[in-house]
DOZAVEX-185671 format. One record per residue (C-alpha): x, y, z; residue number from 1. Coordinates in nm, 4 decimals, m for minus. Layout:
REM DOZAVEX-185671
[node [X, Y, Z], NUM]
...
This chain:
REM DOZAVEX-185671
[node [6.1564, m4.5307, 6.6341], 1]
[node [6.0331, m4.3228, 6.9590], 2]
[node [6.2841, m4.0738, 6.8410], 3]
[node [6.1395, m4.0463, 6.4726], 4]
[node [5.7696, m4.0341, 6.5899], 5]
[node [5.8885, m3.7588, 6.8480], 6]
[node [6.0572, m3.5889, 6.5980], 7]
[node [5.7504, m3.5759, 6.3508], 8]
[node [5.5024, m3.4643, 6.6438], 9]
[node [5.7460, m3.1556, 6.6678], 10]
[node [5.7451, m3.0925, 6.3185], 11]
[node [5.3598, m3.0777, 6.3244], 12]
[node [5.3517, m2.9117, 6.6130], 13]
[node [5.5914, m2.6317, 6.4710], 14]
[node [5.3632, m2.6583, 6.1532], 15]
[node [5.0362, m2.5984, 6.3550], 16]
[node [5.2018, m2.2985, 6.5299], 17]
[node [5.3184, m2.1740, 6.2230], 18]
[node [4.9602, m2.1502, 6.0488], 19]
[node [4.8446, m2.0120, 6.3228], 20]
[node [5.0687, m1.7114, 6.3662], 21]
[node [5.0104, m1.6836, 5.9530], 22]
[node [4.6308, m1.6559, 6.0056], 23]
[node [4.6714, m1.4381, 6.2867], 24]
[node [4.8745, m1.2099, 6.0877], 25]
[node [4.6304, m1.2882, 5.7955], 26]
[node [4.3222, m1.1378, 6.0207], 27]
[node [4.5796, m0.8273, 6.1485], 28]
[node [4.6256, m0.7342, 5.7668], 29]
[node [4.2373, m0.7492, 5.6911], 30]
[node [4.1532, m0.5474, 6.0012], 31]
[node [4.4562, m0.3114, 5.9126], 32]
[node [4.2785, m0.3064, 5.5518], 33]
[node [3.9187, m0.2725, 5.6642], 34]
[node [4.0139, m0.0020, 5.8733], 35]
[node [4.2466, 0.1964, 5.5652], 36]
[node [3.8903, 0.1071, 5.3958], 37]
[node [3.6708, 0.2487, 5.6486], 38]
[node [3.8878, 0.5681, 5.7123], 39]
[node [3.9191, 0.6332, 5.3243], 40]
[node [3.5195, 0.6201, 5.2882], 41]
[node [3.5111, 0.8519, 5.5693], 42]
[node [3.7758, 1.0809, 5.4582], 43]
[node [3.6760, 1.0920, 5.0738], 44]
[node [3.4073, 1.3678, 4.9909], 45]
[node [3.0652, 1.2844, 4.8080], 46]
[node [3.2453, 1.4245, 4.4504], 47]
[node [3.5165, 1.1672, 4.4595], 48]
[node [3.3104, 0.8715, 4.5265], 49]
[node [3.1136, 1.0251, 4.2390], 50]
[node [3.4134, 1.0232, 3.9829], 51]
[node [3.4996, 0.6811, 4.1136], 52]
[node [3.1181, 0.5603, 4.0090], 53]
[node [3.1757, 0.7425, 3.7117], 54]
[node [3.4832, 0.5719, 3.6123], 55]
[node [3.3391, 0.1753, 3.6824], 56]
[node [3.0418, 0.3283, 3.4579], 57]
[node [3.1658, 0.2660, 3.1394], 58]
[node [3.2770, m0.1103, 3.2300], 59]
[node [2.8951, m0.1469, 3.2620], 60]
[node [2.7549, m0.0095, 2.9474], 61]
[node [3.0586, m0.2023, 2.7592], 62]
[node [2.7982, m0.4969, 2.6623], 63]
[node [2.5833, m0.2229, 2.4876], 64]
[node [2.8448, m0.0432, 2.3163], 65]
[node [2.9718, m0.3728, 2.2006], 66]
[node [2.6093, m0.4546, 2.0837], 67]
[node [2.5612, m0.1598, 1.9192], 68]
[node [2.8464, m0.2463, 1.7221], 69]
[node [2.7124, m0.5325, 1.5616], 70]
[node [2.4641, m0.3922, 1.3820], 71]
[node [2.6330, m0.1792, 1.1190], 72]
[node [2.3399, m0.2142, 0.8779], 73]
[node [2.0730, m0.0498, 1.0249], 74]
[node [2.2842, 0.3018, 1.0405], 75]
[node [2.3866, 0.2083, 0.6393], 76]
[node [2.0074, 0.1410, 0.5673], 77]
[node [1.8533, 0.4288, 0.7418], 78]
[node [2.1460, 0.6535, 0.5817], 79]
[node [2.0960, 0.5290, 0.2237], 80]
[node [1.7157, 0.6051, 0.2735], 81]
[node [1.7659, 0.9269, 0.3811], 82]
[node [2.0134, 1.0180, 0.0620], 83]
[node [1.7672, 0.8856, m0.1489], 84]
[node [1.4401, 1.0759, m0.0407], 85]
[node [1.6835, 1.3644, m0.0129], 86]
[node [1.7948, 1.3407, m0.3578], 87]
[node [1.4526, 1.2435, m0.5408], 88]
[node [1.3121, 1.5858, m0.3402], 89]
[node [1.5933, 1.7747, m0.4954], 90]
[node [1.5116, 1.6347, m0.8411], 91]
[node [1.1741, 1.7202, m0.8556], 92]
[node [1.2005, 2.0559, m0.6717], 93]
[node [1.4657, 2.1456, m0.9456], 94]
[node [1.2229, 1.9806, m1.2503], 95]
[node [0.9444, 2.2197, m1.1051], 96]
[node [1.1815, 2.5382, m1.0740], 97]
[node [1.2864, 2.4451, m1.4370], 98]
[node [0.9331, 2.3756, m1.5810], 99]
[node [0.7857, 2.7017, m1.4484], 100]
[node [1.1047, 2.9147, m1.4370], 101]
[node [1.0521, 3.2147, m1.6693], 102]
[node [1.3225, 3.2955, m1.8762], 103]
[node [1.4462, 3.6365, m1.9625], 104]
[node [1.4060, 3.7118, m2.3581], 105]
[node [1.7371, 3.6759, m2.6175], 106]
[node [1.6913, 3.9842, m2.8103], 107]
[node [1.5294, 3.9220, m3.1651], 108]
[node [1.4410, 3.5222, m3.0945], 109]
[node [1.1198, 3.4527, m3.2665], 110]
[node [0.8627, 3.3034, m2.9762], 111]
[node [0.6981, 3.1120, m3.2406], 112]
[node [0.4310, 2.9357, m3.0460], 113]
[node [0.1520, 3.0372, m2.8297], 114]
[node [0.2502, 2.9038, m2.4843], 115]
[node [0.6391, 3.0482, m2.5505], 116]
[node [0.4541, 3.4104, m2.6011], 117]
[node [0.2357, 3.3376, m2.2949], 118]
[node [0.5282, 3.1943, m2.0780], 119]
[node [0.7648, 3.5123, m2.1377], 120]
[node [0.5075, 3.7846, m2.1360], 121]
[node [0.2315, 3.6843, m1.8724], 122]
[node [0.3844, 3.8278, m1.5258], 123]
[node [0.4260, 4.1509, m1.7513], 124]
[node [0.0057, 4.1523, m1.7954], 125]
[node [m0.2036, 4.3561, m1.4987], 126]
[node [m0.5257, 4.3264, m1.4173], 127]
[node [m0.6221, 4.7336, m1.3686], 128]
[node [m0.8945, 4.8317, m1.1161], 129]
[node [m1.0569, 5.1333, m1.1140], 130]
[node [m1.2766, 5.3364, m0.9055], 131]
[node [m1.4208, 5.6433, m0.9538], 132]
[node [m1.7090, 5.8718, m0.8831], 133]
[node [m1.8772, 6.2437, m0.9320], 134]
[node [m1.6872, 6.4867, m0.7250], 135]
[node [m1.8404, 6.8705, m0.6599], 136]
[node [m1.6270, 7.1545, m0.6266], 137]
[node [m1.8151, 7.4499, m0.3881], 138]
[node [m1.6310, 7.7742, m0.3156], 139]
[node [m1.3247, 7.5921, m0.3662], 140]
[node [m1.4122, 7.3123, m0.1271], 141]
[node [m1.4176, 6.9608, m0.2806], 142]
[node [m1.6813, 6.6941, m0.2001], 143]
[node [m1.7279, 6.3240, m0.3018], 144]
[node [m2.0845, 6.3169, m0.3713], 145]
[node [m2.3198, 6.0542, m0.2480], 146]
[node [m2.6436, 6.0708, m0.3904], 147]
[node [m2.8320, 5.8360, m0.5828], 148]
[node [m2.7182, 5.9662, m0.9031], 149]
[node [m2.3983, 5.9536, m0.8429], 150]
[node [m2.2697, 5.6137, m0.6938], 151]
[node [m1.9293, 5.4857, m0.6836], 152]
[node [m1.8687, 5.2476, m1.0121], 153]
[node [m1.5582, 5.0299, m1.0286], 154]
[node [m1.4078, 4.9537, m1.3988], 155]
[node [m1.1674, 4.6660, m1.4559], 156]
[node [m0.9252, 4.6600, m1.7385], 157]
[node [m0.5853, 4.5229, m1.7976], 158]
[node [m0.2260, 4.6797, m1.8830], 159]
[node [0.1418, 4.5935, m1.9041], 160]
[node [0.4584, 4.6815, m1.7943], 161]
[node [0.7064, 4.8625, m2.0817], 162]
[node [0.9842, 4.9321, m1.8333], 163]
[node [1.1921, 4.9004, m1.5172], 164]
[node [1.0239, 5.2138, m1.3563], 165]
[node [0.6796, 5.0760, m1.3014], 166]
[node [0.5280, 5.2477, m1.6221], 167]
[node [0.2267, 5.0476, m1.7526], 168]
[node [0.0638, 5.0934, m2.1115], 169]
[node [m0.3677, 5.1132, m2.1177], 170]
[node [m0.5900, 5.3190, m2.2814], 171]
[node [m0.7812, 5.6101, m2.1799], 172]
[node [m1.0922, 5.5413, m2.1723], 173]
[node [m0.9456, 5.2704, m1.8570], 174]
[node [m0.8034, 5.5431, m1.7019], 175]
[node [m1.0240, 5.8497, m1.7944], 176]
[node [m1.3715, 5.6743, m1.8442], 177]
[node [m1.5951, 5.9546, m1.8146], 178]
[node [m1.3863, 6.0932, m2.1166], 179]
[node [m1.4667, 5.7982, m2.3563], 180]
[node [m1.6673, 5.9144, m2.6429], 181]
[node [m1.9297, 5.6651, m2.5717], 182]
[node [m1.9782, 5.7918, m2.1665], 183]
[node [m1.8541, 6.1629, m2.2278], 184]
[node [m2.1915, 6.3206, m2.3803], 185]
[node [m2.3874, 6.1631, m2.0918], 186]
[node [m2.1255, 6.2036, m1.7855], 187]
[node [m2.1619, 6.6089, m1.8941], 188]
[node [m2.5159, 6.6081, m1.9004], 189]
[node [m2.6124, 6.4143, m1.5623], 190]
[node [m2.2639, 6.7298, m1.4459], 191]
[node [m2.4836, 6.9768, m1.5194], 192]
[node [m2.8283, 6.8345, m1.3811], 193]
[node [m2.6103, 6.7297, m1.0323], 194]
[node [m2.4908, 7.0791, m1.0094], 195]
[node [m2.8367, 7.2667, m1.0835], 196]
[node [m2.9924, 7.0303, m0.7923], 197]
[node [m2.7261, 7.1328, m0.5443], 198]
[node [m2.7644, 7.5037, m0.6549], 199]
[node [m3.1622, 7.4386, m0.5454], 200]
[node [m3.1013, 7.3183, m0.1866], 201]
[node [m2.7184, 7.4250, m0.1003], 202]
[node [m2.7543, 7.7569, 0.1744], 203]
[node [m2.4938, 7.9890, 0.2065], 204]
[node [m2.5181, 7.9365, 0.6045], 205]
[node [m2.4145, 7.5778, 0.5516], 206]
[node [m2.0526, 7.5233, 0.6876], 207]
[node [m1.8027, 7.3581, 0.4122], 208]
[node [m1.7451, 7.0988, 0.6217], 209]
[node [m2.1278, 7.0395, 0.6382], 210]
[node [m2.1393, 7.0269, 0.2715], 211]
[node [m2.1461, 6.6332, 0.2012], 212]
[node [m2.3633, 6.5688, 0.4718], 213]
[node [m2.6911, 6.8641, 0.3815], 214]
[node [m2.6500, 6.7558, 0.0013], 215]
[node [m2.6729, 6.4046, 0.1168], 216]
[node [m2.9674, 6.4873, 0.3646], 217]
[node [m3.1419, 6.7054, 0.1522], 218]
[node [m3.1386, 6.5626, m0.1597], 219]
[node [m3.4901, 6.4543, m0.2129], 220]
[node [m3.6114, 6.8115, m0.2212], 221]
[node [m3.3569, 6.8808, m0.4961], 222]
[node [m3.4341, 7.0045, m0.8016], 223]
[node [m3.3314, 7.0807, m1.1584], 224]
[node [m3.6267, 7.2051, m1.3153], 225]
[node [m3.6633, 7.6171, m1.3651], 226]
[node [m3.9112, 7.7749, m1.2226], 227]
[node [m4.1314, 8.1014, m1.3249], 228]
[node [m3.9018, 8.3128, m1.1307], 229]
[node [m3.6112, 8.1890, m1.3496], 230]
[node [m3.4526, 7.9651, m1.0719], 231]
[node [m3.4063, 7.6204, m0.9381], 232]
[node [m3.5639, 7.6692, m0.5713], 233]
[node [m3.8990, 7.5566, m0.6962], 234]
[node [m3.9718, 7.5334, m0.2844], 235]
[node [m3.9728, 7.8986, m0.2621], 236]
[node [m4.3459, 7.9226, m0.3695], 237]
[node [m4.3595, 7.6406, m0.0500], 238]
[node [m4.2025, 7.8630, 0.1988], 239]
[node [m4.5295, 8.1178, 0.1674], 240]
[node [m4.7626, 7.8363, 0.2512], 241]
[node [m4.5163, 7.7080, 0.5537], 242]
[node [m4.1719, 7.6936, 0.4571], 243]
[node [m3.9507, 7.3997, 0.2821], 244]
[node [m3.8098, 7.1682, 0.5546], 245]
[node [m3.4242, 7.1672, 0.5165], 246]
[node [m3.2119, 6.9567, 0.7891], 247]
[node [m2.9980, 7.1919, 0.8836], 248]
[node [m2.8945, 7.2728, 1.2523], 249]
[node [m2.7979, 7.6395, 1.1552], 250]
[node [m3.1314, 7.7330, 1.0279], 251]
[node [m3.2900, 7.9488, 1.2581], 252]
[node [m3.6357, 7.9285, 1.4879], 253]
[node [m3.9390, 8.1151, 1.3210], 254]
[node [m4.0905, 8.2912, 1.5535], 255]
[node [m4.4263, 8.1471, 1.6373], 256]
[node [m4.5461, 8.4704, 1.8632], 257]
[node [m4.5454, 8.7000, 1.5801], 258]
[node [m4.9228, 8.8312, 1.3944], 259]
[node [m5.0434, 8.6759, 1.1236], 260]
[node [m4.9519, 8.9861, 0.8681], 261]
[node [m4.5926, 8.9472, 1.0365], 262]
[node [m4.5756, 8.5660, 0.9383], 263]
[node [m4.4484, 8.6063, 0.6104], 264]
[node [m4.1629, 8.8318, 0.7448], 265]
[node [m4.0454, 8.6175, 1.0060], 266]
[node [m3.9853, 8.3524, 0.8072], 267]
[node [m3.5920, 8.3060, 0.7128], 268]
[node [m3.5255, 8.4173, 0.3716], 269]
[node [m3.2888, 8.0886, 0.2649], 270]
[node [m2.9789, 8.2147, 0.0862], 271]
[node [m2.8918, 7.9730, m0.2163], 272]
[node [m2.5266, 7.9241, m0.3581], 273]
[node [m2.5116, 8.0274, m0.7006], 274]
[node [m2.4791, 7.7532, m0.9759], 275]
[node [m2.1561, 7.9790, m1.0559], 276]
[node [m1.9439, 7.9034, m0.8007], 277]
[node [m2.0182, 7.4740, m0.8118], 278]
[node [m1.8559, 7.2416, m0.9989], 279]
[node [m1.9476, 6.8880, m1.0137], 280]
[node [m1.7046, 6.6395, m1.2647], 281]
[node [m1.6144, 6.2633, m1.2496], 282]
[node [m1.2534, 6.2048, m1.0736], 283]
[node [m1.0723, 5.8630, m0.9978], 284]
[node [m1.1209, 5.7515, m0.5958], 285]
[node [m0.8470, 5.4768, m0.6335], 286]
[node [m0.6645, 5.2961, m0.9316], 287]
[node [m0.4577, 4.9904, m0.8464], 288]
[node [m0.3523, 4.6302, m1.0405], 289]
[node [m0.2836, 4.3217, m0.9408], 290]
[node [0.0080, 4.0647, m1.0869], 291]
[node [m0.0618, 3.7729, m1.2709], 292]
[node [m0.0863, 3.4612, m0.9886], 293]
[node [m0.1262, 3.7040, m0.6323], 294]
[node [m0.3422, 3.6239, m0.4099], 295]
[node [m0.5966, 3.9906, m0.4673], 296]
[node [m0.2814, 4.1848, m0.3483], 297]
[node [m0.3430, 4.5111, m0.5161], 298]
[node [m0.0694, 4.7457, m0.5904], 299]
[node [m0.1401, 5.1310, m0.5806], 300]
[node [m0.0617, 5.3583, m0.9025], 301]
[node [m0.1150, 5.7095, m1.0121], 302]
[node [m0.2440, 5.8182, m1.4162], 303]
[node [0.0839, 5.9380, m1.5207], 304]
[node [m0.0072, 6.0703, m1.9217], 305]
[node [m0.3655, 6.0316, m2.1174], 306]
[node [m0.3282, 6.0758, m2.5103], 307]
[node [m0.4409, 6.4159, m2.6329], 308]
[node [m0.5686, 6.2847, m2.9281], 309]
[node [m0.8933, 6.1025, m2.8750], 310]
[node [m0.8474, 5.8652, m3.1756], 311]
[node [m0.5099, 5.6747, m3.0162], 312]
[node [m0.6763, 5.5494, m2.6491], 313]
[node [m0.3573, 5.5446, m2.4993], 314]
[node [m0.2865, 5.5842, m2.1395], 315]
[node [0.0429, 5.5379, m1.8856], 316]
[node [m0.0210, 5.4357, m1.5404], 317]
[node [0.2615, 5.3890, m1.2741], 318]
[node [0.2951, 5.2061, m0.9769], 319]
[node [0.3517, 5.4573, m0.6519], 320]
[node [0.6716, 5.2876, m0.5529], 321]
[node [0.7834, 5.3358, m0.9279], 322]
[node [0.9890, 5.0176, m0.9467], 323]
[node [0.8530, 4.7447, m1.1474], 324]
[node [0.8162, 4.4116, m0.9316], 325]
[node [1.1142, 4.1717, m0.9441], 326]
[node [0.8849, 3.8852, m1.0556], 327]
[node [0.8240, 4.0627, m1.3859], 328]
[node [1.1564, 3.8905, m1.5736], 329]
[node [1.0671, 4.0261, m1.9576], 330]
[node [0.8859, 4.3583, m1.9601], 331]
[node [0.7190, 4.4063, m2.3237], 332]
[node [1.0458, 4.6316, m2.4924], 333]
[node [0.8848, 4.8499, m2.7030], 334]
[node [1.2017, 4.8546, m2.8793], 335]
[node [1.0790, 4.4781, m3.0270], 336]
[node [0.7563, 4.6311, m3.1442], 337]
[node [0.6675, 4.6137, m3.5130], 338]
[node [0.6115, 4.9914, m3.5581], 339]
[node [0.6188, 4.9640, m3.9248], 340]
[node [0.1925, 4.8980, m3.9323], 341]
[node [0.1960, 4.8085, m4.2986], 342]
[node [0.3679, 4.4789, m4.2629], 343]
[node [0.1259, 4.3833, m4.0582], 344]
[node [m0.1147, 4.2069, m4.3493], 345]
[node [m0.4731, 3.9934, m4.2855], 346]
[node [m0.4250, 3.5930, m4.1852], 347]
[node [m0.1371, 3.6753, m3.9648], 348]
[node [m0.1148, 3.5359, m3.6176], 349]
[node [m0.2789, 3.7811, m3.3395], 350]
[node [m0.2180, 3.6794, m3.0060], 351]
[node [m0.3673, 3.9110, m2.7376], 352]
[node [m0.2886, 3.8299, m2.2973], 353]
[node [m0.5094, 3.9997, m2.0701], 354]
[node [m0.7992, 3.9686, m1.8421], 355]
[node [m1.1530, 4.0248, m2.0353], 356]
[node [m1.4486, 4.0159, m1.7875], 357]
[node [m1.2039, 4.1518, m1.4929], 358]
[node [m1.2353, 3.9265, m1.1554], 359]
[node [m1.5269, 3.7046, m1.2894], 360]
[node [m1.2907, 3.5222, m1.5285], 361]
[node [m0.9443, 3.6154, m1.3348], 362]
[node [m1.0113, 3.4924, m1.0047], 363]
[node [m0.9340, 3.1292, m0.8933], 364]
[node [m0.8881, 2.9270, m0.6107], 365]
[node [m0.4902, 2.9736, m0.6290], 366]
[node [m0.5077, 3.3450, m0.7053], 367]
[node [m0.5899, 3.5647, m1.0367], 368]
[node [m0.4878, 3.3961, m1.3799], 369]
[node [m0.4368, 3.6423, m1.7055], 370]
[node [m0.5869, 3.4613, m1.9909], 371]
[node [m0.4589, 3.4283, m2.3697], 372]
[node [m0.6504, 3.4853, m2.7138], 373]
[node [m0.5944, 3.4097, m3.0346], 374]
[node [m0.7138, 3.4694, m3.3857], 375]
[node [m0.5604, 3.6839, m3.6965], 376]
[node [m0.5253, 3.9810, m3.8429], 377]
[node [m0.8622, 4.0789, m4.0603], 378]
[node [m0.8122, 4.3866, m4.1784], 379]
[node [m0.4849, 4.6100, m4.2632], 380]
[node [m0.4079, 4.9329, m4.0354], 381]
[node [m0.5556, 5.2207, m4.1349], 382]
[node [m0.2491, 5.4076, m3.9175], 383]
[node [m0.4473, 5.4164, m3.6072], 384]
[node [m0.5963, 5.1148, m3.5015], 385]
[node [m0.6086, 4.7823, m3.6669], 386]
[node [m0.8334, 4.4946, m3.6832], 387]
[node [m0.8663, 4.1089, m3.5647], 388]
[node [m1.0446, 3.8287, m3.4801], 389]
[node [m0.9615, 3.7818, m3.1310], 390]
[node [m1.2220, 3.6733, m2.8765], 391]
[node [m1.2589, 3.9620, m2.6312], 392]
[node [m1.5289, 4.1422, m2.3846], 393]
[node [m1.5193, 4.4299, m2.1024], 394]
[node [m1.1871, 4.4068, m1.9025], 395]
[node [m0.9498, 4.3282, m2.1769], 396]
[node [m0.9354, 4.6900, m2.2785], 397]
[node [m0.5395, 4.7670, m2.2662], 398]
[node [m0.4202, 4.3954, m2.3119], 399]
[node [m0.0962, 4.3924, m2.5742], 400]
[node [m0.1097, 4.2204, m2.9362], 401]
[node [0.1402, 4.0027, m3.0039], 402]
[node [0.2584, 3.8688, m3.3423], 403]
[node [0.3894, 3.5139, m3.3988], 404]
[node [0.7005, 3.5933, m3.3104], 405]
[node [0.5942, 3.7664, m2.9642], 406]
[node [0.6391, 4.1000, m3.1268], 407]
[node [0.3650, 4.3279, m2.9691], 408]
[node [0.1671, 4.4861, m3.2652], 409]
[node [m0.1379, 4.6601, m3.1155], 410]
[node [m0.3252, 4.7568, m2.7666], 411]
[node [m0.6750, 4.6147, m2.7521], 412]
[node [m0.8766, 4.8536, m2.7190], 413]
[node [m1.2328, 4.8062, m2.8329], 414]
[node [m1.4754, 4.5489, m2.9691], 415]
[node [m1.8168, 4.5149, m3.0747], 416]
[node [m2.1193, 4.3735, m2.8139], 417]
[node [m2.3248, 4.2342, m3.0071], 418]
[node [m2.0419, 4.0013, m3.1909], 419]
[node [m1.7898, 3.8488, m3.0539], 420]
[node [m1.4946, 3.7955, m3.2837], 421]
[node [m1.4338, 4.1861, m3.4049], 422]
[node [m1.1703, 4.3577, m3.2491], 423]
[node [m0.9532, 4.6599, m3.2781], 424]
[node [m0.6637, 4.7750, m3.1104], 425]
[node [m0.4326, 5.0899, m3.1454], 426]
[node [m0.1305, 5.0201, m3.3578], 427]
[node [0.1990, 4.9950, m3.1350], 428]
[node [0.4305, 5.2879, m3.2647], 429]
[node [0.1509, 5.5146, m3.1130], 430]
[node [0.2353, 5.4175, m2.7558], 431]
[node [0.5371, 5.6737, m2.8619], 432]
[node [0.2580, 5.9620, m2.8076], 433]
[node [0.2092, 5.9185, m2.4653], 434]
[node [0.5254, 5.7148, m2.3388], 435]
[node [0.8728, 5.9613, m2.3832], 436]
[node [0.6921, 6.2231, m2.1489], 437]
[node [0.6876, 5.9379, m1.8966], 438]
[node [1.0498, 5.7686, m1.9755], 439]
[node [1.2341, 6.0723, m2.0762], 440]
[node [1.3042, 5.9538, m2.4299], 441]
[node [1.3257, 6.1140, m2.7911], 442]
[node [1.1675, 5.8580, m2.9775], 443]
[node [1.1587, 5.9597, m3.3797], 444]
[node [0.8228, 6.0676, m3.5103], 445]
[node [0.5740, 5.8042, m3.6063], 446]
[node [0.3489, 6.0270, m3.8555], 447]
């Protein structure tokens, strides 16, 4: 019994001793491991502690990621939204391109309404603005003239385009209208009275580049009334009593220290220019048009061709760059124009696109609109000009006549003031009068 109790306090003895050389080799391992530990912190740069940060990173996000996950829907919602407004801004960007999309004319298709003639011809309509003024011509030196009499006017009419090259179709009187036959017999007259005035005050001691500046100084001793003496210096008979007071910084000092019977000699005898070598007419100071919906841009042109016959007021005008604008899709072919005049008979269809009354009526908030007018035929050609009733006023001059079809069959060109409702415009086969000098074409004779 002593034996087996003996025997067990040994064993737990040898237990007891064996734990406690495990633990101390237990602590010896986590001192040998804090101390790798320590030595690897210390030894390790900033960078690799860094990556090792970086690499636990994702472990920590994983909840997110995982959450994100489980909600599919929202990205399908948000996506299928997107597609939709997407696709119902496509649709009604392409309805609006389709619904005011001009399209380009199939040769010999009848436009047989109104708004069809309108849509394909109305970027092809200009509004034409015109200013001009009286112009002198002295020795050879030209002057614009400002003097009462002859102020600046502006004229506003309307034209088209008839090809790829910027040529435009108006009439004359548009382009030349101190040559109409209702302005020419008055421009001429108030010619000659401008130029007998600047003969009366005009010195030959004035400089030419002086010339604007004395006429404009001087004018209100001008005159153009003879006198006994058979001139227009009706101040001479002034200068004995005192002289006439010109502005002019060349004249030169009387001499105030001379006797009274030397005072009529030391006055400066005035040397006048003679009426023969001025020249006073009308001449254009700037022509331009502007396209159907721009906002007042004005495009620069030059008076290419004016009809020699002042029955057909016909006109070209070109734009300076000589290239017709891309947003012009149909120009008005001449080659579709009825130039056969006897077909065209009374109660017929006349449709006319232009821009009567200029800016008053053209101008709105979203830029200048050309207009359309209709009526009919009401009276046959008489090989010149024909006849409608097609409500018009100042500033459609030069708009094109179209049939029902879209067929242009005149150029409006006049109407009468006093009622509204009488028209007249010149036939289309004379547009071949003034257009092959322009476009370099042998069109067939049209008498």
């Amino acid at each position: 019994m002593d034996n087996e109790n003996n025997k067990s306090n040994h064993e737990k003895l040898d237990q007891n001793q064996s734990q406690q050389s495990n633990n101390s080799h237990s602590d010896d391992f986590l001192e040998q491991k804090k101390s790798d530990s320590e030595n690897l912190i210390s030894e390790n740069p900033a960078n690799e502690i860094l990556e090792q940060s970086a690499e636990e990173a994702p472990k920590e996000i994983l909840p997110v990621t995982e959450k994100k996950k489980k909600n599919p829907y929202k990205i399908a919602f948000f996506s299928l939204g997107g597609i939709i407004l997407l696709g119902g801004a496509s649709y009604l960007g392409y309805q609006y391109y389709k619904n005011h999309q001009v399209e380009p004319i199939v040769e010999n298709v009848c436009l047989d309404t109104d708004t069809k003639i309108y849509d394909a011809y109305k970027d092809a309509v200009v509004m034409v603005k015109h200013k001009y003024a009286f112009f002198a011509k002295i020795k050879g030196k030209e002057v614009q003239l400002n003097i009462p009499e002859a102020s600046e006017e502006t004229l506003f009419g309307t034209a088209f385009f008839i090809d790829k090259k910027g040529n435009m179709i108006s009439n004359s009187h548009v382009l030349q209208p101190w040559n109409s036959p209702e302005n020419i017999d008055k421009i001429n007259t108030d010619a000659a009275n401008i130029r007998r005035k600047i003969a009366s005050i005009l010195t030959t001691d004035t400089s030419e580049d002086g010339y604007e500046t004395f006429i404009a100084s001087n004018w209100g001793n001008a005159s153009s009334e003879y006198n006994e003496e058979g001139g227009y210096h009706d101040g001479d008979n002034e200068e004995e009593e005192g002289g006439e007071e010109f502005i002019n910084s060349n004249e030169a000092v009387v001499d105030t220290t001379a006797t009274s019977d030397d005072i009529a000699a030391s006055i400066p005898q005035k040397n006048y220019v003679s009426e023969d070598e001025i020249e006073v007419y009308m001449k254009t100071v700037d022509i331009s048009v502007a396209l159907h919906n721009s906002a007042e841009e004005w495009l620069p042109c030059t008076i290419e061709k004016i009809s020699e016959d002042s029955t057909v007021d016909l006109g070209v005008l070109q734009l300076a760059t000589k290239e017709t604008p891309n947003t012009v899709v149909n120009i008005i072919n001449l080659d579709n124009a009825v130039t056969d005049d006897q077909t065209l008979k009374p109660g017929e269809k006349a449709v006319m696109i232009g821009y009567p009354l200029g800016e008053d009526l053209a101008q709105t908030i979203s830029g200048i609109k050309v207009q359309l007018y209709n009526g009919q035929i009401s009276k046959e050609s008489d090989g010149t000009k024909i006849q409608y009733s097609v409500t018009s006023t100042n500033g459609a001059s030069g708009s094109p006549v179209f049939n029902n079809c879209g067929q242009l069959i005149a150029v409006n060109f006049s109407g009468l003031e006093k009622v509204q409702g009488y028209n007249f415009g010149i036939i289309a086969k004379k547009i071949y009068s003034v257009y092959p000098v322009i476009a370099g074409e042998v069109k067939p004779s049209t008498e």
